[in-house]
C-alpha positions in Angstrom: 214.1 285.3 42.6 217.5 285.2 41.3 219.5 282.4 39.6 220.8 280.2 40.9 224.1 278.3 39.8 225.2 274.8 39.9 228.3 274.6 42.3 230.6 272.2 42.0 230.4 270.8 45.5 226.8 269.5 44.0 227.8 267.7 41.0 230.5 266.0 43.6 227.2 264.9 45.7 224.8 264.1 43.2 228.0 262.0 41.3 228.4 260.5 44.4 225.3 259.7 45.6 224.1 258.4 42.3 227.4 256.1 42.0 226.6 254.5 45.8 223.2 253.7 44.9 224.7 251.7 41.6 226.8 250.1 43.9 224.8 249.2 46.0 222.1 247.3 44.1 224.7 245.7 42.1 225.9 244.6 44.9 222.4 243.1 46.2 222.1 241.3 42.5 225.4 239.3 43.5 224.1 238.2 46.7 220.9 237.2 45.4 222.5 235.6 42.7 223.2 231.9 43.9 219.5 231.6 44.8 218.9 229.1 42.9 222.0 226.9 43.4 220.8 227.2 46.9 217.6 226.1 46.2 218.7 223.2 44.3 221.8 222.0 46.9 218.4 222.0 49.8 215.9 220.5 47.3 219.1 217.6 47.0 219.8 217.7 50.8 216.2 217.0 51.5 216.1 214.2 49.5 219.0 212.5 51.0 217.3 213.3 54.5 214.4 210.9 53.1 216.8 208.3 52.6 217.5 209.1 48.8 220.5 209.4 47.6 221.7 213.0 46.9 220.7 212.9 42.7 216.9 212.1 43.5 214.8 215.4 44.3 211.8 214.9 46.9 209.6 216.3 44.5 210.0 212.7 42.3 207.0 210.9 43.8 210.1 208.5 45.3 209.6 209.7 49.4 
């Protein structure tokens, strides 16, 4: 076999390949990240849907 070399079209690919797939999931972790201000705001929401007001979680006993 002979040797082979590493061009410099591929270290432009794998640099860019590997940098998009950084992006990318940091990108996913900011999405996710309000998931549990969500879930609060609902948990408050459904409260107020039981006739509580909005600082009373269901999950009290209360409804």
């Amino acid at each position: 076999m002979g040797t082979t070399k590493v061009t410099p079209s591929l270290v432009f690919a794998v640099t860019v390949a590997t940098i998009g797939s950084f992006q990318f999931g940091y990108n996913t972790g900011v999405i996710n990240a309000p998931e549990t201000t969500q879930l609060y705001a609902s948990s408050q929401l459904a409260g107020h849907h039981c006739g509580l007001p909005y600082g009373i979680r269901q999950d009290s006993g209360v409804c």
